[in-house]
RODO-2510 file (C-alpha; in nm, 4 decimals, decimal comma):
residues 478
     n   res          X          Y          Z
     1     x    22,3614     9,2490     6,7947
     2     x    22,3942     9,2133     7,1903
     3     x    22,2545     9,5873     7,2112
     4     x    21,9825     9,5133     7,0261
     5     x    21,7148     9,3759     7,2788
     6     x    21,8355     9,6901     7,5279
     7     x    21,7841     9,9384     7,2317
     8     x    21,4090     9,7694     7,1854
     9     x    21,3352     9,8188     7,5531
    10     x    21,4538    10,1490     7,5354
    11     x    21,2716    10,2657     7,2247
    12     x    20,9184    10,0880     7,3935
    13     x    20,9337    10,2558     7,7088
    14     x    20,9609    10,6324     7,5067
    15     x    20,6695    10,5162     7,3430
    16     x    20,4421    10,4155     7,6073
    17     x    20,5703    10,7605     7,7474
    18     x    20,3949    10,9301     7,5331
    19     x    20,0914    10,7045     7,4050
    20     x    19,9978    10,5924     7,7705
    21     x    19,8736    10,2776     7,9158
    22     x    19,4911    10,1829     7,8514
    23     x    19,3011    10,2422     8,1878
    24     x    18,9591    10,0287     8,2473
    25     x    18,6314    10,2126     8,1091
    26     x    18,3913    10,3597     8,3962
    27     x    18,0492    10,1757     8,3879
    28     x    17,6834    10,3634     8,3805
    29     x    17,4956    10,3704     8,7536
    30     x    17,3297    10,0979     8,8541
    31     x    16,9558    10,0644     8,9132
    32     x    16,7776    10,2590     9,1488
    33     x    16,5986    10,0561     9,4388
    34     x    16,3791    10,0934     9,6907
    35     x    16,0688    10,2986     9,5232
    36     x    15,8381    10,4177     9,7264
    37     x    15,5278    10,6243     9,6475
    38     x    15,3207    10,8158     9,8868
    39     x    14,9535    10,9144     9,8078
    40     x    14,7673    11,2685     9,8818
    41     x    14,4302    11,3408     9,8779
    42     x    14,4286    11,6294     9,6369
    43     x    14,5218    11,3369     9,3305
    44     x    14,8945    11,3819     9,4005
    45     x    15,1534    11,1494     9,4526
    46     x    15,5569    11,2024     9,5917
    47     x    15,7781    10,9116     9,4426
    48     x    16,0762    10,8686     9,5975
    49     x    16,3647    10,6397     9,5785
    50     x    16,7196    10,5664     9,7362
    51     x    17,1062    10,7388     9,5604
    52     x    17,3039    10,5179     9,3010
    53     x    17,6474    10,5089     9,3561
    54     x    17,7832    10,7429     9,0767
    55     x    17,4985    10,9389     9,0013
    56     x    17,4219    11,2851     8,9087
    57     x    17,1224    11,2643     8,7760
    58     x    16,7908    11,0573     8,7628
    59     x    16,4742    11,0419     8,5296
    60     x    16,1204    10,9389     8,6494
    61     x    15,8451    10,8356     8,4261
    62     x    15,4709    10,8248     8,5005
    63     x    15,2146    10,5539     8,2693
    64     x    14,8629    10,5134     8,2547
    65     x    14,7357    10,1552     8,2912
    66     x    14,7964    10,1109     7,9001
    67     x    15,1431    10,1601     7,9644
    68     x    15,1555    10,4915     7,7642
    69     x    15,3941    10,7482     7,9335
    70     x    15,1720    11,0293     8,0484
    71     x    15,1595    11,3755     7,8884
    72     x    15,3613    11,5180     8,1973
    73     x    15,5116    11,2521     8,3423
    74     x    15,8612    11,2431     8,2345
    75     x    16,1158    11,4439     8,4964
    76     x    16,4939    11,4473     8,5071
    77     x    16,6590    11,5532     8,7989
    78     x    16,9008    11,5803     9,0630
    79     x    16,6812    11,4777     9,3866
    80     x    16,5754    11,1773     9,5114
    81     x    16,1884    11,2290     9,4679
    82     x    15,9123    11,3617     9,2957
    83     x    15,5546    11,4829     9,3662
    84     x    15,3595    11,4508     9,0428
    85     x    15,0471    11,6412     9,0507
    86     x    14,7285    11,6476     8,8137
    87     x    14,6614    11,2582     8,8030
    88     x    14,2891    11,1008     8,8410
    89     x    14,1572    10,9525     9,1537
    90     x    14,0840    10,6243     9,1953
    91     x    14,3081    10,5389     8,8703
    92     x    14,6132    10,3023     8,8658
    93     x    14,9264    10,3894     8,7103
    94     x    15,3122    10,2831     8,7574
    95     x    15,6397    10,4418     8,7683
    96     x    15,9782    10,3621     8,7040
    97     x    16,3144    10,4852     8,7461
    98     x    16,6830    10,5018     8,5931
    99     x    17,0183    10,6496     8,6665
   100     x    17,3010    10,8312     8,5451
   101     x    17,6257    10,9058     8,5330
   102     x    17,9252    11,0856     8,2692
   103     x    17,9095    10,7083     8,0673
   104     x    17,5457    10,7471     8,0352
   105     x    17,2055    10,6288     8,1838
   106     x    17,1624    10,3113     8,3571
   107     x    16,9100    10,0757     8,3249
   108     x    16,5091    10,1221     8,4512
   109     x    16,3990     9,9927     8,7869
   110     x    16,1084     9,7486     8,8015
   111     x    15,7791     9,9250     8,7399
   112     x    15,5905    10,0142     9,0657
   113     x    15,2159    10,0020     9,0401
   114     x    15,0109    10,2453     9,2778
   115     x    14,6172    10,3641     9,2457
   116     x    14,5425    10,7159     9,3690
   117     x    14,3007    10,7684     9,6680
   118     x    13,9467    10,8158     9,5625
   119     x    13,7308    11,0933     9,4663
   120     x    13,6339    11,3606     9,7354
   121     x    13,2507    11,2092     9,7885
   122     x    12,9209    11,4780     9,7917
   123     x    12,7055    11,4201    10,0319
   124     x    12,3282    11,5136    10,0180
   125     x    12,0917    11,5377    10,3118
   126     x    11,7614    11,3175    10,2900
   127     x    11,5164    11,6018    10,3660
   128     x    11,1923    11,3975    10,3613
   129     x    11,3409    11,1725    10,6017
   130     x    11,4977    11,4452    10,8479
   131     x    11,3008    11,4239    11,1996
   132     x    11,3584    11,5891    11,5292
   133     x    11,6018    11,3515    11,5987
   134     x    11,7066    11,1742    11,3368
   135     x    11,8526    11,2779    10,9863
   136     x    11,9526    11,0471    10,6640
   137     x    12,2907    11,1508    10,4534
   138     x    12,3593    10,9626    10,1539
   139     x    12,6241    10,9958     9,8703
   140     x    12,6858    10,8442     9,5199
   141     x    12,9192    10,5365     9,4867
   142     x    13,2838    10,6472     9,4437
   143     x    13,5376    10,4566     9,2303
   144     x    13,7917    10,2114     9,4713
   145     x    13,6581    10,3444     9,7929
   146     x    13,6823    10,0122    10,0171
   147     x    13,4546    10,2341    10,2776
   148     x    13,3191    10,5651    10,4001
   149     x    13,4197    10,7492    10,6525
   150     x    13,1064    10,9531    10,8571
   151     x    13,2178    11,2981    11,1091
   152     x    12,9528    11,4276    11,2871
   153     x    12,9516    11,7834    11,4908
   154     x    12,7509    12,0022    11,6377
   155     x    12,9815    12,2616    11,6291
   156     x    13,3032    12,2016    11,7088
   157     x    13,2199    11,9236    11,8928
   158     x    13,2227    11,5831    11,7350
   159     x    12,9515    11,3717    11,8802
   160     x    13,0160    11,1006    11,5854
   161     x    13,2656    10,9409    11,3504
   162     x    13,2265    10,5563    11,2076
   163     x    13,2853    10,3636    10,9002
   164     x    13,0599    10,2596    10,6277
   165     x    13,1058     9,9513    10,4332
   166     x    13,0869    10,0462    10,0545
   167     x    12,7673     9,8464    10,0161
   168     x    12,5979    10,1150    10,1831
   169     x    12,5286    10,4471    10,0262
   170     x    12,3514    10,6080    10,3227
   171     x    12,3734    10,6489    10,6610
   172     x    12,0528    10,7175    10,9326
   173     x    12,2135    10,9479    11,2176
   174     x    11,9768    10,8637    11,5113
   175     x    11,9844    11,0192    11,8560
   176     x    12,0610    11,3840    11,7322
   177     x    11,8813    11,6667    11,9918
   178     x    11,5969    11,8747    11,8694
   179     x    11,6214    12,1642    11,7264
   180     x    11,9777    12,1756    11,7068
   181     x    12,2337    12,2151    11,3473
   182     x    12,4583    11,9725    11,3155
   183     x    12,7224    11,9059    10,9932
   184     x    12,8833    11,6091    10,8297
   185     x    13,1495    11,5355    10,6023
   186     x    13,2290    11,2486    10,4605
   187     x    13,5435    11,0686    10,3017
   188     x    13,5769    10,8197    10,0526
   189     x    13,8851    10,5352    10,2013
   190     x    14,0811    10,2496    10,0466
   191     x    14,3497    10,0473    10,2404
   192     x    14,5795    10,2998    10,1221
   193     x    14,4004    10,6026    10,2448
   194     x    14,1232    10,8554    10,2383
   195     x    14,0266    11,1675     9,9953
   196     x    13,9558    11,4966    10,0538
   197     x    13,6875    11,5277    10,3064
   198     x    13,3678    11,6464    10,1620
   199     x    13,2325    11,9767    10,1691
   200     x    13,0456    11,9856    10,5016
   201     x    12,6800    11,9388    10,5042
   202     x    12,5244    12,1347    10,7749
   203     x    12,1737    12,0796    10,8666
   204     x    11,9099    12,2054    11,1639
   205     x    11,6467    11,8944    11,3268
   206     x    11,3217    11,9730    11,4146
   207     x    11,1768    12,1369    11,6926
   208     x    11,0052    11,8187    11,9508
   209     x    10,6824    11,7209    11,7797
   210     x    10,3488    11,6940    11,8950
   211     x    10,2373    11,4398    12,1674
   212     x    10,1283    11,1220    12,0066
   213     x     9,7702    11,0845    11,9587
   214     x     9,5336    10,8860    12,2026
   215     x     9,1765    10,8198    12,2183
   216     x     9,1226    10,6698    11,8322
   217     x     8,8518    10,4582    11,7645
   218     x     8,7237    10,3914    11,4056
   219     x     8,4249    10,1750    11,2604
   220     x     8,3433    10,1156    10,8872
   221     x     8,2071    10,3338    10,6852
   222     x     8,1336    10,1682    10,3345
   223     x     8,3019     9,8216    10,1683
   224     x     8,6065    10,0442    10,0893
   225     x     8,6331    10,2873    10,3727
   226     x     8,6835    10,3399    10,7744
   227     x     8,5483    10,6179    10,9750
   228     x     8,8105    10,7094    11,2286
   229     x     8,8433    10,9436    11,4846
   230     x     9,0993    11,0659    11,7531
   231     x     9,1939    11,3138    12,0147
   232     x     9,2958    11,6523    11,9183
   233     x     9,6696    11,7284    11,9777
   234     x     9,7325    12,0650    12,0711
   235     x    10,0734    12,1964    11,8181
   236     x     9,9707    11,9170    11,5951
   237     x     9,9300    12,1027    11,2354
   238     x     9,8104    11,7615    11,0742
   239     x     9,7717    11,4399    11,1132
   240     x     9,9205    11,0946    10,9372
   241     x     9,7096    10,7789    10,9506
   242     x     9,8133    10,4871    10,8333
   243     x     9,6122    10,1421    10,7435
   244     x     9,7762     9,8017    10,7617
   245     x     9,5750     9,5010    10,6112
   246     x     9,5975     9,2666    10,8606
   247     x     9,5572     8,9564    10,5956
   248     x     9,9457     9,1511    10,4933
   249     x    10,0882     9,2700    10,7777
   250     x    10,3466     9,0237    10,8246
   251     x    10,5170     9,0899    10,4609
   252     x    10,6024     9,4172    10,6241
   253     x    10,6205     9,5744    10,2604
   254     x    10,6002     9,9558    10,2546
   255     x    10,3379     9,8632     9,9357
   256     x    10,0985     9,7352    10,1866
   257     x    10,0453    10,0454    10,3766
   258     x     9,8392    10,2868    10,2846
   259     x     9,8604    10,6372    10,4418
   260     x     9,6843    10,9608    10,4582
   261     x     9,6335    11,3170    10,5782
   262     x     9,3981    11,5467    10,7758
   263     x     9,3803    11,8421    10,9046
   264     x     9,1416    11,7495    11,1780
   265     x     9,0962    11,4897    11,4249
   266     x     8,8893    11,2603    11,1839
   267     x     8,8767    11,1052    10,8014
   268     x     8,7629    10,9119    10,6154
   269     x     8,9867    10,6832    10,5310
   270     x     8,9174    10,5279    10,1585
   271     x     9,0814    10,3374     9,8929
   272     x     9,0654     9,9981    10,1178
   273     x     8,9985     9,5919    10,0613
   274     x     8,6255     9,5127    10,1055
   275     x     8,5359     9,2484    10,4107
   276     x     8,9315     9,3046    10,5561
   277     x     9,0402     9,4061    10,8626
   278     x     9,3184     9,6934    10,9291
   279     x     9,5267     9,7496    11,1696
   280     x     9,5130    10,1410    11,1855
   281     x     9,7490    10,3753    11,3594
   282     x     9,7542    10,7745    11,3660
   283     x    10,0623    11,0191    11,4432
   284     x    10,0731    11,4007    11,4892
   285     x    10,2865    11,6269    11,2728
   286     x    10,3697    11,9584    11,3448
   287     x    10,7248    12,0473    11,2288
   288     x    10,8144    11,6969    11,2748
   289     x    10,6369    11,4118    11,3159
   290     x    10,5473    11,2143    11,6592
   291     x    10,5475    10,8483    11,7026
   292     x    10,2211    10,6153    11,5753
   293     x    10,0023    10,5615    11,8171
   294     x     9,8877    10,2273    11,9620
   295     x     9,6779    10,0539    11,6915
   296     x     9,3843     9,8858    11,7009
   297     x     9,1577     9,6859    11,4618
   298     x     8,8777     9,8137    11,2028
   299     x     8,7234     9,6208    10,9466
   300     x     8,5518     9,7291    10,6097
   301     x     8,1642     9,6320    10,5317
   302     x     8,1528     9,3604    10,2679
   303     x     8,0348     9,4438     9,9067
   304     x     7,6604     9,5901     9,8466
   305     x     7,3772     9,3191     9,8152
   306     x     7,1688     9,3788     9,5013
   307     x     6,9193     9,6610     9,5638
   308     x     6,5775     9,5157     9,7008
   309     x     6,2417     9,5568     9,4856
   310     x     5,9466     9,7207     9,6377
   311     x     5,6303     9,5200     9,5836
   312     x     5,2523     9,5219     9,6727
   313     x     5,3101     9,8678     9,7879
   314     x     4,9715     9,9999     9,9717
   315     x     4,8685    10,2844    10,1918
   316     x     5,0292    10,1627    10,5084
   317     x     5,2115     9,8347    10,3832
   318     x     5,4694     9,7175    10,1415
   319     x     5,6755     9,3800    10,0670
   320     x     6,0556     9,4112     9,9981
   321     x     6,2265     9,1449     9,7827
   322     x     6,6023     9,0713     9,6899
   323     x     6,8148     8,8403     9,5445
   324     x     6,9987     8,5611     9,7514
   325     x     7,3711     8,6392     9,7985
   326     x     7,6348     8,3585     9,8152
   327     x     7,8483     8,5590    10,0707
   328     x     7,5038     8,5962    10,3395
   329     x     7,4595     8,3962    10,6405
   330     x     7,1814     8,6740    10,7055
   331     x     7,0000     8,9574    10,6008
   332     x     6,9326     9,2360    10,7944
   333     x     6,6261     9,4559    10,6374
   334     x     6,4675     9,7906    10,7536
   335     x     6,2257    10,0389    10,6633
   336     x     6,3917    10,4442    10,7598
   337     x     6,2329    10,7716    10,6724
   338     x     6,4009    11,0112    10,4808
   339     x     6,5987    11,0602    10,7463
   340     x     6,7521    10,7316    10,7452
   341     x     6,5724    10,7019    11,0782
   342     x     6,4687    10,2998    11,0985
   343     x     6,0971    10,2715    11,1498
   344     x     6,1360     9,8803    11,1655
   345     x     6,3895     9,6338    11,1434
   346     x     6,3647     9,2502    11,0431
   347     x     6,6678     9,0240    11,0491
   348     x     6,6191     8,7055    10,7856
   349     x     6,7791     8,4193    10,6366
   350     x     6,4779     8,4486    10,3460
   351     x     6,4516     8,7259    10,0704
   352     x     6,1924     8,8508    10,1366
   353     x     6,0054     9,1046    10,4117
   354     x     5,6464     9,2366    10,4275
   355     x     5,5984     9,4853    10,6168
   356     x     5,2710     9,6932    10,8077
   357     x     5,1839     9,9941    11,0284
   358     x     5,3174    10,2889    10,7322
   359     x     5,1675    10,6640    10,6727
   360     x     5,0179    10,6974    10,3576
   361     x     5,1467    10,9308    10,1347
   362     x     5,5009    10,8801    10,2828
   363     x     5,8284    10,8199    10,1329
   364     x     6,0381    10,5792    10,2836
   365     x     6,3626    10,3625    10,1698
   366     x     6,4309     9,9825    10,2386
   367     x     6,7222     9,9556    10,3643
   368     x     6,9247     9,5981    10,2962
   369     x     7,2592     9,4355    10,4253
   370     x     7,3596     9,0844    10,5149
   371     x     7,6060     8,9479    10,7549
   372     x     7,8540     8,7243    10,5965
   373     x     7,9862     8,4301    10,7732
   374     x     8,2731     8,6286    10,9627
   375     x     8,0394     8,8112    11,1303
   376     x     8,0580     9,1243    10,9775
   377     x     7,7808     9,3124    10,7835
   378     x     7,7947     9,4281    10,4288
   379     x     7,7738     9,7976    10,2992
   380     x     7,3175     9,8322    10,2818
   381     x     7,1798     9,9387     9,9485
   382     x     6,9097    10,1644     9,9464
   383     x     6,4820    10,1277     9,7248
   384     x     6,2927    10,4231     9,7766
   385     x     5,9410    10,4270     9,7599
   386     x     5,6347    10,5948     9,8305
   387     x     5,2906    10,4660    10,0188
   388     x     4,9765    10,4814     9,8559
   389     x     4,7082    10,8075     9,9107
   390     x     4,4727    10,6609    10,1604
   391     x     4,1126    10,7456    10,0314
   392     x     3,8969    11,0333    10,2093
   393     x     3,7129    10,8512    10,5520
   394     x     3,3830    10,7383    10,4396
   395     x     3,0777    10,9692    10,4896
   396     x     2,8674    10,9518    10,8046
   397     x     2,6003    10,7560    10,7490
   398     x     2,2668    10,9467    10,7247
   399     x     1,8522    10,8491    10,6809
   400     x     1,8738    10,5706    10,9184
   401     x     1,5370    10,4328    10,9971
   402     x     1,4169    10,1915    11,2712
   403     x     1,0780    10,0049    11,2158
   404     x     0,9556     9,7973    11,5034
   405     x     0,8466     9,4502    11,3759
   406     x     0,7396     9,2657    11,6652
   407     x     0,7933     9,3375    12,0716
   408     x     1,0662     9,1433    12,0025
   409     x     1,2206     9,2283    11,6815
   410     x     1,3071     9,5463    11,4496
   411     x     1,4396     9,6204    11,1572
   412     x     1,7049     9,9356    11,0940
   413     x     1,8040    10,1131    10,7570
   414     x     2,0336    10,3350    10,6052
   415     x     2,1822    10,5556    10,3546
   416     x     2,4558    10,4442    10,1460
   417     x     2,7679    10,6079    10,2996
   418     x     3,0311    10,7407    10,0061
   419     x     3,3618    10,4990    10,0709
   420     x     3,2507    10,2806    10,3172
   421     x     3,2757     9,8457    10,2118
   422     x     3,1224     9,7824    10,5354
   423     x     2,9243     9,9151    10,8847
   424     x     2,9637     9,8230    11,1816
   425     x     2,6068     9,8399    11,4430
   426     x     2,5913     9,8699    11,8277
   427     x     2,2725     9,8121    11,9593
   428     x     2,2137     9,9735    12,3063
   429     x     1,9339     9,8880    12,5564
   430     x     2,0514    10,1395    12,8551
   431     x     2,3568    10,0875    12,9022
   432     x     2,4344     9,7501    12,8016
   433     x     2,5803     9,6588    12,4725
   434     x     2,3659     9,3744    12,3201
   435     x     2,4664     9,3634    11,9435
   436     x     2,7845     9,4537    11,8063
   437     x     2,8064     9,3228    11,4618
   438     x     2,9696     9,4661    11,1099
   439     x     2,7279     9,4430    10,7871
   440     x     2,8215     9,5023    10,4329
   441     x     2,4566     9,5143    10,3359
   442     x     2,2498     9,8600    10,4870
   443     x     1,9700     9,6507    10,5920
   444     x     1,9632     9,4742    10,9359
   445     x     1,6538     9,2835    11,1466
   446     x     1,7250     9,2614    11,5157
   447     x     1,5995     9,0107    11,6761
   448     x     1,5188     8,8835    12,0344
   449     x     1,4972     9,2018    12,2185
   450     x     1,2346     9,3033    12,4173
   451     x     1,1653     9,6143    12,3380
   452     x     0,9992     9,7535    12,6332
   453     x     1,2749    10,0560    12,7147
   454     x     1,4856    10,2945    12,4740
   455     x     1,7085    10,1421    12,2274
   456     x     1,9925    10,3141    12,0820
   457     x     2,1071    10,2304    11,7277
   458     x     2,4985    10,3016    11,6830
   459     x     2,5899    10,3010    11,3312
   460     x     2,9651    10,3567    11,1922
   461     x     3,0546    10,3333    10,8199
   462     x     3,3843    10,1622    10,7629
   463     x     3,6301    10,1863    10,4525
   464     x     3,9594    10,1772    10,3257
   465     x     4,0077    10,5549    10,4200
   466     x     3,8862    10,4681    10,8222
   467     x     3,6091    10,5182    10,9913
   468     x     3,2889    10,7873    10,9820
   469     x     3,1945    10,9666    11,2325
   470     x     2,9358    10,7983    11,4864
   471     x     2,5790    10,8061    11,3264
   472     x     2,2652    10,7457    11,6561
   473     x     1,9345    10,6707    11,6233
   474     x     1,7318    10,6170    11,9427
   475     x     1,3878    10,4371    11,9184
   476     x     1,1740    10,4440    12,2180
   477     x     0,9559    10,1934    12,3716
   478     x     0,5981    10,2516    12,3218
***
């Protein structure tokens, strides 16, 4: 029994001979720090990441902001990075890591959220707005940028480069030479980085324009309506005038403007306020467009008075009446010919105008305006009418008779004269005039004149048509 405890040692050492001591069990790699992802423009991404002690292999995963493991996103391998290609600009998405080793795969890394740069931007050229020496770009808004990034050559020489908040979605390039191409591309930025750049734009100014207009001068035309005029400008193909209503000028609203065209060095400019004032400016376009000229100030006619009526029209008179306007401090009347020649002219706070001295048979117009209170004079309105026929001069007078009543008296007769209302008689002794009177009645006794030398008896016949021809009588002293 005193071998015993030897024999037990003896018989525990053979076993653990051959059954061997339990070792400690190897543990899985640990997590993988330090991710790091670096963004491309081309919507590509490299993740990379630092070694786990024990290691041989890792696995990457991609998600999409739903946290669903994209289609193509799931890589084992031996390296220590990854480019992942094919995602969508401007998106977000996250990425995680895990180890491993002959025990098996360690646990994941904390996500790590990245967005991918933005879209490669188009830019579009503003042709309407493209000058001699200026040109517009714009582009449509593109999802994260944080601002946009403007290159600007002519050539290969870059004359500009600047950044563009994202509030703006166009860009005016002044300064630019005439005549000249230029190109631009544009990128789309976040804090992170920029896309692609753009496809380049290229784009040629316009040759120097015209000299700016001088000598315009303008007056109004009708209530609506400006006649304008200006120098000719020699390259100029048209010409741009603009109106400004003065009453609206400082709103500076591009509604309050009205513009138009012509080919020549004048217009008519229409479609305006009546009774306003404009401020009116003209510019010169050939292949480009010059600079307005200096402005100056036109106003419109006020609004038409009612027409005048024509009244008590005769062969060489007529009376013009109208209705009283509220917006008249005057009127202004006139008779023209058809000519619109003015024959006479009466200014008149009344409303009416008579006037004298016409041809018969003639057609004339009465012309009417007022001036309103401002000064200025409304568009005129226009009553034709015609004079009356003035009737044929009356006959000469014929069959006069003189009968000697006393040495001191006679008594002269006549013919009735065809259109005459009245005669008129000059009595003659010599030379000296000693009656002059005008009769309605053909019968006449002279009195008070000696009769002792020639007297000559004068007699005209006198009607609405004029005068006859001279009718004499002589009676001699006996």
């Amino acid at each position: 029994m005193r071998h015993q405890p030897i024999l037990l040692r003896f018989l525990l050492a053979i076993a653990l001979i051959f059954v061997g001591v339990p070792s400690a069990q190897a543990a899985v790699p640990g997590v993988p720090t330090n991710i790091r992802v670096t963004l491309y423009p081309a919507k590509w991404v490299t993740v990379t990441w630092d070694s786990v002690l024990s290691a041989t292999k890792y696995e990457m995963r991609v998600y999409d902001t739903n946290g669903t493991v994209l289609e193509d996103g799931v890589f084992v391998q031996t390296n220590l990075n990854r480019s992942v290609y094919g995602l969508q600009a401007g998106t977000l998405y996250r990425t995680r890591v895990r180890a491993y080793n002959s025990t098996g795969w360690g646990a994941w890394s904390n996500p790590v959220t990245f967005v991918t740069l933005p879209d490669m931007p188009d830019v579009e050229l503003e042709e309407d707005l493209l000058t001699s020496t200026s040109a517009e770009v714009s582009w449509a808004t593109v999802n994260t940028a944080t601002e946009y990034r403007i290159t600007v050559k002519q050539g290969s020489n870059q004359v500009l480069a600047l950044k563009v908040p994202t509030g703006l979605l166009s860009y005016s390039i002044q300064n630019l030479i005439a005549a000249t191409t230029y190109t631009v591309t544009l990128k789309a930025c976040t804090a992170s980085g920029c896309s692609v750049e753009s496809n380049p734009l290229s784009f040629t100014t316009y040759p120097a324009p015209p000299a700016i207009p001088s000598g315009l001068s303008g007056s109004a035309f009708s209530s609506d309506s400006l006649r304008l005029t200006w120098k000719s400008v020699v390259g100029a193909k048209k010409y741009e005038v603009r109106a400004i209503d003065e009453k609206l000028s400082f709103l500076d609203n591009e509604d309050d403007v009205r513009t138009m065209e012509s080919t020549t060095n004048s217009i008519i400019f229409t479609g305006l306020v009546p009774d306003s004032q404009y401020r009116v400016e003209v510019a010169s376009v050939g292949q480009s467009k010059s600079e307005y000229s200096s402005s100056i100030l036109v106003a419109t006619m006020a609004e038409a008075p009612d027409a005048a009526l024509v009244e008590e029209i005769q062969a060489n008179s007529a009376v013009a009446t109208w209705e009283d306007d509220l917006n008249a401090q005057a009127y202004i009347v006139s008779i023209v010919d058809s000519n619109l020649k003015t024959i006479s002219s009466k200014v008149t706070q009344g409303t009416s105008a008579g006037f004298i001295g016409l041809r018969p048979s003639t057609r004339y117009r009465i012309k009417l305006q007022y001036r309103t209170f401002t000064g200025r004079h409304s568009e005129p309105t226009f009553t034709a009418f015609t004079t009356k026929t003035l009737p044929p001069r009356p006959s000469m007078v014929k069959g006069i008779k003189i009968k000697r009543l006393s040495k001191k008296s006679f008594r002269v007769s006549w013919n009735k004269s065809r259109g005459a209302t009245s005669y008129t008689i000059r009595v003659l002794v010599g030379n000296k005039n000693l009656v002059s009177k005008t009769f309605t009645k053909r019968r006449v006794h002279v009195k008070g004149i000696f009769v002792k030398k020639k007297i000559t008896v004068i007699i005209i016949a006198r009607g609405i048509g004029g005068e006859s021809q001279t009718s004499i009588k002589t009676l001699r002293a006996k």
